[in-house]
C-alpha positions in Angstrom: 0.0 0.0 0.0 1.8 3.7 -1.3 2.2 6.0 1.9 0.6 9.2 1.8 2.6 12.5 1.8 2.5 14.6 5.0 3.5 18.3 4.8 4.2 18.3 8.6 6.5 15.5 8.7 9.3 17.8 6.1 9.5 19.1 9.4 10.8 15.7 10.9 13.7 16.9 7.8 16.5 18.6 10.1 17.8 19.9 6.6 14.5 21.3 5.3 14.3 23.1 8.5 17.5 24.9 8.3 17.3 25.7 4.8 13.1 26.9 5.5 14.8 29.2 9.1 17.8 30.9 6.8 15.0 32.0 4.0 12.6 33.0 6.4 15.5 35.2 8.1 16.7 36.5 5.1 13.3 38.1 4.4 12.5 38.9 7.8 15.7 41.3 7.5 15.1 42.1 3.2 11.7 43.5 5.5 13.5 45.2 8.5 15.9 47.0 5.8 13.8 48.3 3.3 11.0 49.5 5.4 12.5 50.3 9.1 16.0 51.5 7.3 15.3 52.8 3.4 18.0 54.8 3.3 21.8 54.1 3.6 25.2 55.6 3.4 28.0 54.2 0.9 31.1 55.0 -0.5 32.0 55.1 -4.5 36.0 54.4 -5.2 37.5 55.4 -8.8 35.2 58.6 -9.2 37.6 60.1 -12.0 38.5 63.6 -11.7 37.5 65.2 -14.9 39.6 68.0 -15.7 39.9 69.3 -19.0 36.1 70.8 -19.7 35.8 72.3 -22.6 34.0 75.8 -21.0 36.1 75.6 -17.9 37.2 79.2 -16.7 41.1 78.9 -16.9 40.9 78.6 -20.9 39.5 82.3 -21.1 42.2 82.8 -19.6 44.5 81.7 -22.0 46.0 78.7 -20.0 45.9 74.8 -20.5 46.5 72.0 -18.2 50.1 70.6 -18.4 49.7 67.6 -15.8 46.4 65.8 -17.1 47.1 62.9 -15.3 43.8 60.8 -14.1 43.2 61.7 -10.4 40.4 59.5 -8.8 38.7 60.1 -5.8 36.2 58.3 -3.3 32.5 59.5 -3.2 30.5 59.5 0.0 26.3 58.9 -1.1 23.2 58.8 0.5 19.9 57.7 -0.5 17.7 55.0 -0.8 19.2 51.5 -0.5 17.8 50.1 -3.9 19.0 53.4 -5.8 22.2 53.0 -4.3 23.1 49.6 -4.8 22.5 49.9 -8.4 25.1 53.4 -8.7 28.5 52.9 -10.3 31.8 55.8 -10.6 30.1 57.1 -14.1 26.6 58.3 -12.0 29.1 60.9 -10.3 30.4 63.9 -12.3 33.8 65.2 -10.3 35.7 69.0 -11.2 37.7 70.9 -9.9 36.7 74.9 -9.2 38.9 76.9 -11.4 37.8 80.6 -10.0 41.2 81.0 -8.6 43.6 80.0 -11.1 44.9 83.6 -12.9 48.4 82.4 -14.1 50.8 79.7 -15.3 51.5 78.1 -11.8 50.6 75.4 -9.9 47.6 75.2 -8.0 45.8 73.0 -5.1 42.2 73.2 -6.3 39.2 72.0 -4.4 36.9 69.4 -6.1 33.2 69.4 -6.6 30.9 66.6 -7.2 27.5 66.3 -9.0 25.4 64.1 -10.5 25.1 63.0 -13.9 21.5 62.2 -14.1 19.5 64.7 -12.4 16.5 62.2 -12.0 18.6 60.0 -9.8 18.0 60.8 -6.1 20.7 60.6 -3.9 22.7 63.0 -1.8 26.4 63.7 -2.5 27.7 63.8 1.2 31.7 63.7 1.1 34.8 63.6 -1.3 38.1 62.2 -0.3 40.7 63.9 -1.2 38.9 67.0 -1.0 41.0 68.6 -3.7 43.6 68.2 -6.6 46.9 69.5 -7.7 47.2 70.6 -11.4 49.5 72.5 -13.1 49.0 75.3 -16.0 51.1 76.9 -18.6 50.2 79.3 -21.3 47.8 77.8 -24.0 49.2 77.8 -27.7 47.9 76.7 -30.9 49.8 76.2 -34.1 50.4 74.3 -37.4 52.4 71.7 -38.4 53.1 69.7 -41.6 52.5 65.9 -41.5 54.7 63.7 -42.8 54.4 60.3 -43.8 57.3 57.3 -42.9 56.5 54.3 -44.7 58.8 51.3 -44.1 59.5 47.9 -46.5 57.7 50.4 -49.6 58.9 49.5 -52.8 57.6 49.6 -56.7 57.2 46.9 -59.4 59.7 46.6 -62.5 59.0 49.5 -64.7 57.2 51.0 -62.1 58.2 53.8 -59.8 57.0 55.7 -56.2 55.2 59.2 -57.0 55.4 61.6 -53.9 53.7 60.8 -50.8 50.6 62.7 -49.9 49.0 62.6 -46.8 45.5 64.4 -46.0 45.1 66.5 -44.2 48.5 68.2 -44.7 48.9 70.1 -41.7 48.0 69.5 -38.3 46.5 72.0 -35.4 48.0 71.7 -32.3 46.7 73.5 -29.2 48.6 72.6 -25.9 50.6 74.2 -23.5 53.3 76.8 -24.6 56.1 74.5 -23.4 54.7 71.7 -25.0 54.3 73.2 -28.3 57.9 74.6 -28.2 59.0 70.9 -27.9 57.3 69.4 -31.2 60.3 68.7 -33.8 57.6 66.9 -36.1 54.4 65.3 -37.0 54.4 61.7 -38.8 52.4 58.6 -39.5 53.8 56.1 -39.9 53.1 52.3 -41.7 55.2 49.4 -42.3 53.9 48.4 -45.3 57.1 45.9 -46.6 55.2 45.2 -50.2 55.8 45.7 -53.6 53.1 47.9 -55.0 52.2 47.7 -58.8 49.3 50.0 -59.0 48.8 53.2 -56.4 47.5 52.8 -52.7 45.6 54.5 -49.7 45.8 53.7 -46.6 43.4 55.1 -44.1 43.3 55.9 -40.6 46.8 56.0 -39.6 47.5 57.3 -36.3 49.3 60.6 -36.1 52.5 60.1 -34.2 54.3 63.8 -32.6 58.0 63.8 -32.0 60.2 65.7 -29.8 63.3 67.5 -30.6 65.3 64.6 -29.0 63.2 62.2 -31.0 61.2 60.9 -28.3 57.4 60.4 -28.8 55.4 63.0 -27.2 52.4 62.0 -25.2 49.5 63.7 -26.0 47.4 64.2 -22.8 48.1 67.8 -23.3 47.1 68.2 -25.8 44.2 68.9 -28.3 44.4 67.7 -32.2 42.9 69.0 -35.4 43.0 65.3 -36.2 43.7 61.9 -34.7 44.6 60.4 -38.0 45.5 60.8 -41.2 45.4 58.7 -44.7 48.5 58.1 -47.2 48.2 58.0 -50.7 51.2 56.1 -52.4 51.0 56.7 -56.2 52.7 54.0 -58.4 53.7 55.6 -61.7 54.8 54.1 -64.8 57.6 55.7 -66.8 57.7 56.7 -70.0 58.6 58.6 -73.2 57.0 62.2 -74.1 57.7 63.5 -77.3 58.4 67.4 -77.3 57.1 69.7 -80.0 56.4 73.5 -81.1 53.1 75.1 -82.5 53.0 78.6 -84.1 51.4 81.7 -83.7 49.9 83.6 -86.5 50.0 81.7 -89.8 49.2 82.9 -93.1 46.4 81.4 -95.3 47.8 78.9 -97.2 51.3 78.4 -95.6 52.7 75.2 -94.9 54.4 75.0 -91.5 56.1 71.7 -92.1 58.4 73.7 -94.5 60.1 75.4 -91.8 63.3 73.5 -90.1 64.2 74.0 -86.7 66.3 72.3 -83.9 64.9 71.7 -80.5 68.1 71.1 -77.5 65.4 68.1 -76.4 63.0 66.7 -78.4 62.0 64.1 -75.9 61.8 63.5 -72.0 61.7 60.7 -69.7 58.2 61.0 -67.7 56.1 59.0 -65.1 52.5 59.1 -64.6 49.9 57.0 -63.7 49.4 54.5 -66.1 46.4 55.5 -68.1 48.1 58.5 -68.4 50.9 57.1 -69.9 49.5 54.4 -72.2 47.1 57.5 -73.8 50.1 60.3 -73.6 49.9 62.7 -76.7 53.0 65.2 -78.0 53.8 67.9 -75.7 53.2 71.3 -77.0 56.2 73.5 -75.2 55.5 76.9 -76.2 54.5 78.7 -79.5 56.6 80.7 -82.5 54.8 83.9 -83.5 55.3 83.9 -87.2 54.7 87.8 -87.5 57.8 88.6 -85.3 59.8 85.9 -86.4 63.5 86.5 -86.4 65.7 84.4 -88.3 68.6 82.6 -85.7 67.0 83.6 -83.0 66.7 81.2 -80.4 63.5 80.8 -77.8 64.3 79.7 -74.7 60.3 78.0 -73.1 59.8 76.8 -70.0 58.8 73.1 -69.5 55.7 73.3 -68.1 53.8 69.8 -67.1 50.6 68.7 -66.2 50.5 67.7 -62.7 50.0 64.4 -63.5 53.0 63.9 -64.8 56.6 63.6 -62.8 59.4 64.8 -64.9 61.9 62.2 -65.0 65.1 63.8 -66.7 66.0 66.8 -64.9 64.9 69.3 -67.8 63.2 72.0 -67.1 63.5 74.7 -70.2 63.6 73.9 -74.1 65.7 75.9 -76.8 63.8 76.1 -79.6 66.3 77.4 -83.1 65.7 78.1 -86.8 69.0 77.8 -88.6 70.4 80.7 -90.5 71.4 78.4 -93.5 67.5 77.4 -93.8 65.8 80.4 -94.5 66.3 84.2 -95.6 64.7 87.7 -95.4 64.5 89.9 -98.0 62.0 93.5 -98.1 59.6 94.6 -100.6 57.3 97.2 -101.9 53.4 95.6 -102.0 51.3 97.5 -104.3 48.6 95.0 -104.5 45.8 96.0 -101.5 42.8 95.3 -101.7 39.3 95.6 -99.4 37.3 92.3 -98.4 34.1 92.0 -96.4 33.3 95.6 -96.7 29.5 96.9 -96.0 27.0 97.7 -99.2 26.1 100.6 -96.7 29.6 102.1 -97.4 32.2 102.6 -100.5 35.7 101.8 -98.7 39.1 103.3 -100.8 42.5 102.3 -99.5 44.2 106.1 -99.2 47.8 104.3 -100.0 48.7 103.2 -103.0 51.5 100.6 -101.4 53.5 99.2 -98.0 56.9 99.6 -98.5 59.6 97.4 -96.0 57.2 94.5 -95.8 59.6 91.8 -94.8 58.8 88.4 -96.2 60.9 85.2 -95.1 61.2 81.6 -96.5 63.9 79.6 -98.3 66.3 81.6 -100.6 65.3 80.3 -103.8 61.6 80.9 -103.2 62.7 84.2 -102.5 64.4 84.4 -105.4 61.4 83.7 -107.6 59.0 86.4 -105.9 57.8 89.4 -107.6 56.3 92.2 -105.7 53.0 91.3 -107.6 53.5 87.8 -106.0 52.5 89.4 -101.9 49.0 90.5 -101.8 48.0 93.0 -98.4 44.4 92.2 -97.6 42.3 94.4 -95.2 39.1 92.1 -93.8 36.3 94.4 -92.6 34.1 91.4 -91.8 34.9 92.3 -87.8 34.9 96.0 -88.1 32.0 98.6 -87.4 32.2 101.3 -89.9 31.7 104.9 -89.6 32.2 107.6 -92.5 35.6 109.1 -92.4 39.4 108.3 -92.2 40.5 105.2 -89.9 43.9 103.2 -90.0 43.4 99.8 -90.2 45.5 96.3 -90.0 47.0 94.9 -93.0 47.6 91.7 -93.2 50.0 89.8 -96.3 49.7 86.6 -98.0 52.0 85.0 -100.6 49.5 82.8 -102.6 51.9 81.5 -104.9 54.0 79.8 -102.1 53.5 77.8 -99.2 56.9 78.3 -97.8 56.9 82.0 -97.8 55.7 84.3 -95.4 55.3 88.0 -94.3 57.0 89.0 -91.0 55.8 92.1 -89.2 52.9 94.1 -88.5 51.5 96.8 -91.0 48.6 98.9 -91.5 46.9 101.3 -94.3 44.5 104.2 -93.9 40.9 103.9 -95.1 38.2 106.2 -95.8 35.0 105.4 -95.8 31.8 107.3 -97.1 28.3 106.4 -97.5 26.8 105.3 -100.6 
Protein backbone atom coordinates (compact mmCIF):
# COMPACT_ATOMS: atom_id res chain seq x y z
CA UNK A 1 0.00 0.00 0.00
CA UNK A 2 1.76 3.70 -1.26
CA UNK A 3 2.24 6.03 1.87
CA UNK A 4 0.59 9.21 1.79
CA UNK A 5 2.61 12.46 1.78
CA UNK A 6 2.46 14.58 5.03
CA UNK A 7 3.45 18.26 4.81
CA UNK A 8 4.19 18.31 8.60
CA UNK A 9 6.46 15.46 8.72
CA UNK A 10 9.28 17.85 6.06
CA UNK A 11 9.48 19.13 9.44
CA UNK A 12 10.76 15.70 10.91
CA UNK A 13 13.75 16.86 7.76
CA UNK A 14 16.53 18.62 10.11
CA UNK A 15 17.75 19.90 6.59
CA UNK A 16 14.51 21.33 5.29
CA UNK A 17 14.27 23.09 8.51
CA UNK A 18 17.48 24.89 8.27
CA UNK A 19 17.31 25.74 4.78
CA UNK A 20 13.14 26.88 5.51
CA UNK A 21 14.78 29.17 9.13
CA UNK A 22 17.78 30.89 6.76
CA UNK A 23 14.99 31.99 3.97
CA UNK A 24 12.56 32.97 6.39
CA UNK A 25 15.49 35.25 8.06
CA UNK A 26 16.70 36.49 5.11
CA UNK A 27 13.29 38.11 4.43
CA UNK A 28 12.50 38.86 7.78
CA UNK A 29 15.66 41.34 7.52
CA UNK A 30 15.06 42.13 3.23
CA UNK A 31 11.73 43.50 5.53
CA UNK A 32 13.54 45.21 8.54
CA UNK A 33 15.92 46.99 5.76
CA UNK A 34 13.77 48.31 3.25
CA UNK A 35 10.97 49.47 5.40
CA UNK A 36 12.52 50.35 9.05
CA UNK A 37 16.04 51.54 7.34
CA UNK A 38 15.31 52.84 3.42
CA UNK A 39 18.03 54.79 3.27
CA UNK A 40 21.85 54.10 3.64
CA UNK A 41 25.21 55.55 3.40
CA UNK A 42 27.99 54.23 0.87
CA UNK A 43 31.11 54.95 -0.53
CA UNK A 44 32.02 55.07 -4.46
CA UNK A 45 36.02 54.45 -5.24
CA UNK A 46 37.48 55.39 -8.78
CA UNK A 47 35.21 58.57 -9.21
CA UNK A 48 37.55 60.13 -12.02
CA UNK A 49 38.54 63.57 -11.68
CA UNK A 50 37.48 65.16 -14.88
CA UNK A 51 39.64 67.96 -15.73
CA UNK A 52 39.88 69.27 -19.04
CA UNK A 53 36.07 70.79 -19.71
CA UNK A 54 35.82 72.33 -22.57
CA UNK A 55 33.95 75.83 -21.00
CA UNK A 56 36.13 75.58 -17.89
CA UNK A 57 37.21 79.17 -16.66
CA UNK A 58 41.09 78.89 -16.91
CA UNK A 59 40.91 78.62 -20.89
CA UNK A 60 39.51 82.25 -21.08
CA UNK A 61 42.24 82.79 -19.55
CA UNK A 62 44.45 81.72 -22.03
CA UNK A 63 46.03 78.74 -19.95
CA UNK A 64 45.94 74.84 -20.50
CA UNK A 65 46.48 72.04 -18.21
CA UNK A 66 50.05 70.62 -18.35
CA UNK A 67 49.70 67.63 -15.80
CA UNK A 68 46.42 65.79 -17.10
CA UNK A 69 47.11 62.93 -15.27
CA UNK A 70 43.84 60.82 -14.14
CA UNK A 71 43.18 61.73 -10.41
CA UNK A 72 40.42 59.55 -8.76
CA UNK A 73 38.66 60.07 -5.79
CA UNK A 74 36.23 58.25 -3.35
CA UNK A 75 32.46 59.53 -3.21
CA UNK A 76 30.52 59.52 -0.01
CA UNK A 77 26.27 58.95 -1.13
CA UNK A 78 23.21 58.80 0.51
CA UNK A 79 19.89 57.74 -0.51
CA UNK A 80 17.70 54.97 -0.83
CA UNK A 81 19.16 51.54 -0.45
CA UNK A 82 17.85 50.06 -3.85
CA UNK A 83 19.04 53.38 -5.82
CA UNK A 84 22.17 53.02 -4.27
CA UNK A 85 23.08 49.60 -4.82
CA UNK A 86 22.50 49.92 -8.37
CA UNK A 87 25.05 53.45 -8.68
CA UNK A 88 28.54 52.88 -10.28
CA UNK A 89 31.83 55.81 -10.58
CA UNK A 90 30.11 57.06 -14.08
CA UNK A 91 26.60 58.34 -12.02
CA UNK A 92 29.10 60.90 -10.33
CA UNK A 93 30.41 63.87 -12.29
CA UNK A 94 33.81 65.17 -10.30
CA UNK A 95 35.68 68.98 -11.16
CA UNK A 96 37.70 70.90 -9.89
CA UNK A 97 36.71 74.94 -9.23
CA UNK A 98 38.94 76.91 -11.40
CA UNK A 99 37.84 80.55 -10.01
CA UNK A 100 41.19 81.03 -8.57
CA UNK A 101 43.60 80.01 -11.06
CA UNK A 102 44.91 83.60 -12.91
CA UNK A 103 48.36 82.44 -14.05
CA UNK A 104 50.80 79.74 -15.26
CA UNK A 105 51.50 78.06 -11.83
CA UNK A 106 50.60 75.36 -9.90
CA UNK A 107 47.56 75.25 -8.03
CA UNK A 108 45.77 72.98 -5.11
CA UNK A 109 42.17 73.17 -6.33
CA UNK A 110 39.16 72.01 -4.40
CA UNK A 111 36.88 69.44 -6.09
CA UNK A 112 33.23 69.43 -6.59
CA UNK A 113 30.92 66.58 -7.18
CA UNK A 114 27.52 66.27 -8.96
CA UNK A 115 25.37 64.14 -10.48
CA UNK A 116 25.09 63.01 -13.94
CA UNK A 117 21.51 62.21 -14.09
CA UNK A 118 19.47 64.66 -12.40
CA UNK A 119 16.55 62.16 -11.97
CA UNK A 120 18.60 59.96 -9.79
CA UNK A 121 18.03 60.76 -6.13
CA UNK A 122 20.66 60.63 -3.88
CA UNK A 123 22.70 63.03 -1.83
CA UNK A 124 26.45 63.72 -2.48
CA UNK A 125 27.75 63.79 1.24
CA UNK A 126 31.70 63.68 1.12
CA UNK A 127 34.76 63.64 -1.30
CA UNK A 128 38.09 62.21 -0.32
CA UNK A 129 40.69 63.91 -1.17
CA UNK A 130 38.90 66.99 -1.04
CA UNK A 131 41.00 68.65 -3.74
CA UNK A 132 43.65 68.16 -6.57
CA UNK A 133 46.94 69.49 -7.72
CA UNK A 134 47.22 70.57 -11.36
CA UNK A 135 49.54 72.52 -13.13
CA UNK A 136 48.98 75.33 -16.01
CA UNK A 137 51.08 76.90 -18.60
CA UNK A 138 50.15 79.34 -21.30
CA UNK A 139 47.85 77.81 -23.95
CA UNK A 140 49.15 77.83 -27.69
CA UNK A 141 47.85 76.74 -30.90
CA UNK A 142 49.79 76.21 -34.09
CA UNK A 143 50.38 74.28 -37.45
CA UNK A 144 52.44 71.74 -38.42
CA UNK A 145 53.06 69.71 -41.59
CA UNK A 146 52.47 65.90 -41.49
CA UNK A 147 54.65 63.73 -42.83
CA UNK A 148 54.42 60.31 -43.81
CA UNK A 149 57.34 57.33 -42.88
CA UNK A 150 56.46 54.33 -44.66
CA UNK A 151 58.85 51.26 -44.12
CA UNK A 152 59.46 47.89 -46.48
CA UNK A 153 57.74 50.37 -49.61
CA UNK A 154 58.89 49.48 -52.83
CA UNK A 155 57.60 49.57 -56.69
CA UNK A 156 57.19 46.91 -59.39
CA UNK A 157 59.65 46.64 -62.46
CA UNK A 158 59.04 49.53 -64.73
CA UNK A 159 57.23 50.98 -62.09
CA UNK A 160 58.17 53.76 -59.81
CA UNK A 161 57.00 55.68 -56.20
CA UNK A 162 55.23 59.22 -56.99
CA UNK A 163 55.38 61.62 -53.88
CA UNK A 164 53.67 60.80 -50.81
CA UNK A 165 50.63 62.69 -49.91
CA UNK A 166 49.03 62.57 -46.77
CA UNK A 167 45.53 64.37 -46.04
CA UNK A 168 45.08 66.50 -44.23
CA UNK A 169 48.49 68.15 -44.72
CA UNK A 170 48.88 70.05 -41.67
CA UNK A 171 48.04 69.52 -38.27
CA UNK A 172 46.51 71.97 -35.39
CA UNK A 173 47.96 71.69 -32.29
CA UNK A 174 46.73 73.49 -29.18
CA UNK A 175 48.58 72.64 -25.88
CA UNK A 176 50.61 74.23 -23.45
CA UNK A 177 53.32 76.78 -24.59
CA UNK A 178 56.12 74.49 -23.37
CA UNK A 179 54.69 71.72 -24.95
CA UNK A 180 54.34 73.16 -28.28
CA UNK A 181 57.87 74.58 -28.15
CA UNK A 182 58.97 70.90 -27.89
CA UNK A 183 57.30 69.35 -31.23
CA UNK A 184 60.27 68.70 -33.81
CA UNK A 185 57.64 66.91 -36.10
CA UNK A 186 54.43 65.33 -37.04
CA UNK A 187 54.39 61.74 -38.77
CA UNK A 188 52.44 58.57 -39.46
CA UNK A 189 53.76 56.06 -39.86
CA UNK A 190 53.06 52.25 -41.67
CA UNK A 191 55.21 49.38 -42.31
CA UNK A 192 53.94 48.40 -45.28
CA UNK A 193 57.14 45.94 -46.56
CA UNK A 194 55.19 45.17 -50.19
CA UNK A 195 55.78 45.71 -53.57
CA UNK A 196 53.15 47.88 -55.00
CA UNK A 197 52.19 47.73 -58.77
CA UNK A 198 49.32 49.99 -59.00
CA UNK A 199 48.77 53.24 -56.36
CA UNK A 200 47.53 52.80 -52.71
CA UNK A 201 45.60 54.49 -49.71
CA UNK A 202 45.82 53.66 -46.56
CA UNK A 203 43.40 55.07 -44.12
CA UNK A 204 43.31 55.93 -40.57
CA UNK A 205 46.82 56.01 -39.57
CA UNK A 206 47.49 57.31 -36.27
CA UNK A 207 49.28 60.58 -36.07
CA UNK A 208 52.53 60.09 -34.21
CA UNK A 209 54.34 63.82 -32.56
CA UNK A 210 58.03 63.85 -31.99
CA UNK A 211 60.19 65.70 -29.78
CA UNK A 212 63.30 67.49 -30.63
CA UNK A 213 65.33 64.63 -28.99
CA UNK A 214 63.21 62.15 -31.01
CA UNK A 215 61.16 60.92 -28.32
CA UNK A 216 57.35 60.40 -28.83
CA UNK A 217 55.41 62.98 -27.19
CA UNK A 218 52.42 61.96 -25.20
CA UNK A 219 49.50 63.69 -26.05
CA UNK A 220 47.36 64.18 -22.77
CA UNK A 221 48.09 67.76 -23.29
CA UNK A 222 47.12 68.19 -25.84
CA UNK A 223 44.17 68.88 -28.33
CA UNK A 224 44.40 67.75 -32.24
CA UNK A 225 42.89 68.97 -35.37
CA UNK A 226 42.95 65.29 -36.15
CA UNK A 227 43.71 61.90 -34.73
CA UNK A 228 44.60 60.38 -37.96
CA UNK A 229 45.47 60.81 -41.17
CA UNK A 230 45.40 58.73 -44.72
CA UNK A 231 48.53 58.08 -47.19
CA UNK A 232 48.23 57.96 -50.67
CA UNK A 233 51.17 56.08 -52.39
CA UNK A 234 51.01 56.69 -56.24
CA UNK A 235 52.69 54.03 -58.38
CA UNK A 236 53.73 55.59 -61.73
CA UNK A 237 54.77 54.14 -64.78
CA UNK A 238 57.55 55.68 -66.84
CA UNK A 239 57.65 56.69 -70.04
CA UNK A 240 58.57 58.61 -73.17
CA UNK A 241 56.96 62.25 -74.14
CA UNK A 242 57.71 63.46 -77.25
CA UNK A 243 58.35 67.42 -77.35
CA UNK A 244 57.15 69.65 -79.97
CA UNK A 245 56.36 73.45 -81.11
CA UNK A 246 53.12 75.09 -82.53
CA UNK A 247 53.01 78.58 -84.05
CA UNK A 248 51.37 81.74 -83.72
CA UNK A 249 49.92 83.63 -86.47
CA UNK A 250 50.00 81.66 -89.82
CA UNK A 251 49.16 82.94 -93.11
CA UNK A 252 46.38 81.41 -95.30
CA UNK A 253 47.76 78.87 -97.18
CA UNK A 254 51.30 78.44 -95.61
CA UNK A 255 52.72 75.18 -94.86
CA UNK A 256 54.41 75.02 -91.54
CA UNK A 257 56.13 71.66 -92.15
CA UNK A 258 58.38 73.69 -94.55
CA UNK A 259 60.12 75.39 -91.77
CA UNK A 260 63.30 73.52 -90.12
CA UNK A 261 64.20 74.04 -86.70
CA UNK A 262 66.32 72.34 -83.92
CA UNK A 263 64.91 71.72 -80.54
CA UNK A 264 68.12 71.12 -77.50
CA UNK A 265 65.39 68.06 -76.42
CA UNK A 266 63.00 66.67 -78.43
CA UNK A 267 62.00 64.05 -75.89
CA UNK A 268 61.76 63.52 -71.95
CA UNK A 269 61.72 60.70 -69.74
CA UNK A 270 58.16 61.04 -67.67
CA UNK A 271 56.06 59.03 -65.12
CA UNK A 272 52.51 59.13 -64.62
CA UNK A 273 49.89 56.98 -63.70
CA UNK A 274 49.40 54.45 -66.12
CA UNK A 275 46.37 55.48 -68.08
CA UNK A 276 48.10 58.53 -68.42
CA UNK A 277 50.91 57.08 -69.93
CA UNK A 278 49.55 54.37 -72.18
CA UNK A 279 47.14 57.55 -73.81
CA UNK A 280 50.13 60.25 -73.61
CA UNK A 281 49.85 62.69 -76.69
CA UNK A 282 52.99 65.25 -78.00
CA UNK A 283 53.76 67.91 -75.73
CA UNK A 284 53.24 71.33 -77.05
CA UNK A 285 56.22 73.46 -75.21
CA UNK A 286 55.52 76.94 -76.25
CA UNK A 287 54.48 78.70 -79.53
CA UNK A 288 56.61 80.65 -82.47
CA UNK A 289 54.79 83.88 -83.54
CA UNK A 290 55.33 83.92 -87.21
CA UNK A 291 54.69 87.80 -87.50
CA UNK A 292 57.79 88.57 -85.27
CA UNK A 293 59.82 85.90 -86.35
CA UNK A 294 63.49 86.50 -86.44
CA UNK A 295 65.67 84.37 -88.29
CA UNK A 296 68.64 82.62 -85.75
CA UNK A 297 67.04 83.57 -82.98
CA UNK A 298 66.71 81.23 -80.44
CA UNK A 299 63.52 80.83 -77.80
CA UNK A 300 64.31 79.66 -74.69
CA UNK A 301 60.33 77.97 -73.08
CA UNK A 302 59.79 76.79 -69.99
CA UNK A 303 58.83 73.11 -69.46
CA UNK A 304 55.72 73.30 -68.09
CA UNK A 305 53.75 69.80 -67.10
CA UNK A 306 50.60 68.73 -66.24
CA UNK A 307 50.50 67.72 -62.69
CA UNK A 308 50.04 64.42 -63.54
CA UNK A 309 53.00 63.88 -64.80
CA UNK A 310 56.60 63.59 -62.83
CA UNK A 311 59.39 64.81 -64.92
CA UNK A 312 61.91 62.20 -65.02
CA UNK A 313 65.12 63.81 -66.73
CA UNK A 314 66.00 66.84 -64.92
CA UNK A 315 64.88 69.27 -67.77
CA UNK A 316 63.22 72.03 -67.06
CA UNK A 317 63.51 74.67 -70.17
CA UNK A 318 63.58 73.86 -74.15
CA UNK A 319 65.75 75.89 -76.79
CA UNK A 320 63.84 76.10 -79.58
CA UNK A 321 66.28 77.42 -83.13
CA UNK A 322 65.75 78.10 -86.81
CA UNK A 323 68.97 77.83 -88.58
CA UNK A 324 70.43 80.65 -90.51
CA UNK A 325 71.43 78.37 -93.55
CA UNK A 326 67.46 77.40 -93.78
CA UNK A 327 65.77 80.40 -94.50
CA UNK A 328 66.32 84.20 -95.61
CA UNK A 329 64.74 87.70 -95.38
CA UNK A 330 64.53 89.91 -97.95
CA UNK A 331 62.02 93.55 -98.08
CA UNK A 332 59.59 94.58 -100.60
CA UNK A 333 57.28 97.20 -101.86
CA UNK A 334 53.43 95.63 -101.97
CA UNK A 335 51.28 97.54 -104.26
CA UNK A 336 48.61 95.00 -104.49
CA UNK A 337 45.79 96.01 -101.54
CA UNK A 338 42.76 95.31 -101.69
CA UNK A 339 39.29 95.58 -99.39
CA UNK A 340 37.33 92.31 -98.40
CA UNK A 341 34.15 91.97 -96.37
CA UNK A 342 33.25 95.55 -96.68
CA UNK A 343 29.49 96.92 -96.03
CA UNK A 344 27.00 97.69 -99.20
CA UNK A 345 26.09 100.60 -96.74
CA UNK A 346 29.65 102.10 -97.39
CA UNK A 347 32.16 102.56 -100.45
CA UNK A 348 35.68 101.76 -98.67
CA UNK A 349 39.10 103.32 -100.75
CA UNK A 350 42.47 102.32 -99.47
CA UNK A 351 44.22 106.12 -99.19
CA UNK A 352 47.78 104.33 -99.96
CA UNK A 353 48.66 103.23 -102.97
CA UNK A 354 51.54 100.56 -101.38
CA UNK A 355 53.50 99.22 -98.02
CA UNK A 356 56.91 99.64 -98.49
CA UNK A 357 59.62 97.43 -95.99
CA UNK A 358 57.21 94.55 -95.80
CA UNK A 359 59.56 91.78 -94.80
CA UNK A 360 58.76 88.36 -96.25
CA UNK A 361 60.86 85.17 -95.14
CA UNK A 362 61.17 81.61 -96.54
CA UNK A 363 63.93 79.59 -98.27
CA UNK A 364 66.26 81.61 -100.60
CA UNK A 365 65.30 80.25 -103.76
CA UNK A 366 61.58 80.87 -103.21
CA UNK A 367 62.69 84.22 -102.53
CA UNK A 368 64.35 84.38 -105.45
CA UNK A 369 61.44 83.67 -107.59
CA UNK A 370 59.04 86.43 -105.90
CA UNK A 371 57.80 89.41 -107.65
CA UNK A 372 56.27 92.15 -105.71
CA UNK A 373 52.96 91.27 -107.57
CA UNK A 374 53.52 87.84 -105.97
CA UNK A 375 52.48 89.44 -101.86
CA UNK A 376 49.01 90.48 -101.83
CA UNK A 377 48.01 93.02 -98.37
CA UNK A 378 44.35 92.21 -97.61
CA UNK A 379 42.26 94.39 -95.21
CA UNK A 380 39.12 92.12 -93.84
CA UNK A 381 36.28 94.44 -92.57
CA UNK A 382 34.08 91.45 -91.84
CA UNK A 383 34.88 92.30 -87.78
CA UNK A 384 34.89 96.01 -88.07
CA UNK A 385 32.01 98.56 -87.37
CA UNK A 386 32.16 101.30 -89.87
CA UNK A 387 31.66 104.86 -89.62
CA UNK A 388 32.25 107.60 -92.54
CA UNK A 389 35.61 109.08 -92.44
CA UNK A 390 39.39 108.33 -92.22
CA UNK A 391 40.54 105.16 -89.94
CA UNK A 392 43.94 103.19 -90.02
CA UNK A 393 43.44 99.84 -90.20
CA UNK A 394 45.53 96.28 -90.01
CA UNK A 395 47.02 94.88 -92.96
CA UNK A 396 47.63 91.72 -93.24
CA UNK A 397 50.02 89.83 -96.26
CA UNK A 398 49.68 86.55 -98.05
CA UNK A 399 51.97 84.97 -100.62
CA UNK A 400 49.48 82.80 -102.56
CA UNK A 401 51.89 81.45 -104.91
CA UNK A 402 53.98 79.83 -102.07
CA UNK A 403 53.48 77.83 -99.16
CA UNK A 404 56.85 78.34 -97.82
CA UNK A 405 56.92 82.02 -97.76
CA UNK A 406 55.72 84.32 -95.41
CA UNK A 407 55.28 88.00 -94.25
CA UNK A 408 56.95 89.02 -91.01
CA UNK A 409 55.84 92.07 -89.19
CA UNK A 410 52.90 94.10 -88.54
CA UNK A 411 51.53 96.78 -91.02
CA UNK A 412 48.65 98.94 -91.51
CA UNK A 413 46.87 101.28 -94.28
CA UNK A 414 44.53 104.16 -93.86
CA UNK A 415 40.91 103.90 -95.10
CA UNK A 416 38.19 106.22 -95.76
CA UNK A 417 35.01 105.39 -95.77
CA UNK A 418 31.79 107.34 -97.10
CA UNK A 419 28.27 106.43 -97.48
CA UNK A 420 26.79 105.25 -100.61
Amino acid sequence: MKKRFSFSSLFDNKIFVLILSLAIAIGAWLIVSFNIYPEMEITIKNVEVMKTEADAAYRSRGLNIVDAENDFVEITVKGARGLLQTLTAQDIKVVPIYSSVEAPGIYNLPLTASRVDSQKNFQITGISPKDVTVKFDVAKSEKFPISANIIGLSAAEDMILGTISVFPGELTVNAPEGEIDRIERVVVEYDLNETLTESRTIMQLPITIYDINGNVMDLKNMTLSSETAEVTIPVLKQGTMKLDIAYLNVPEGFDTDTLTYVMSQDEISVAAIESIIDNMGTQIVGYIDLAQFEIGKSTVFDLNLSSAFTNLSGVDSITVTFPKDKLSSDKIRVTDLRVVNASEEFEVTIDNQSVSNVTIIGPEEELAKLLPTSVLGVVDLGMMTLKEGSSQVYVKFIVPSSNSVWVAGSYSVVITVKQK
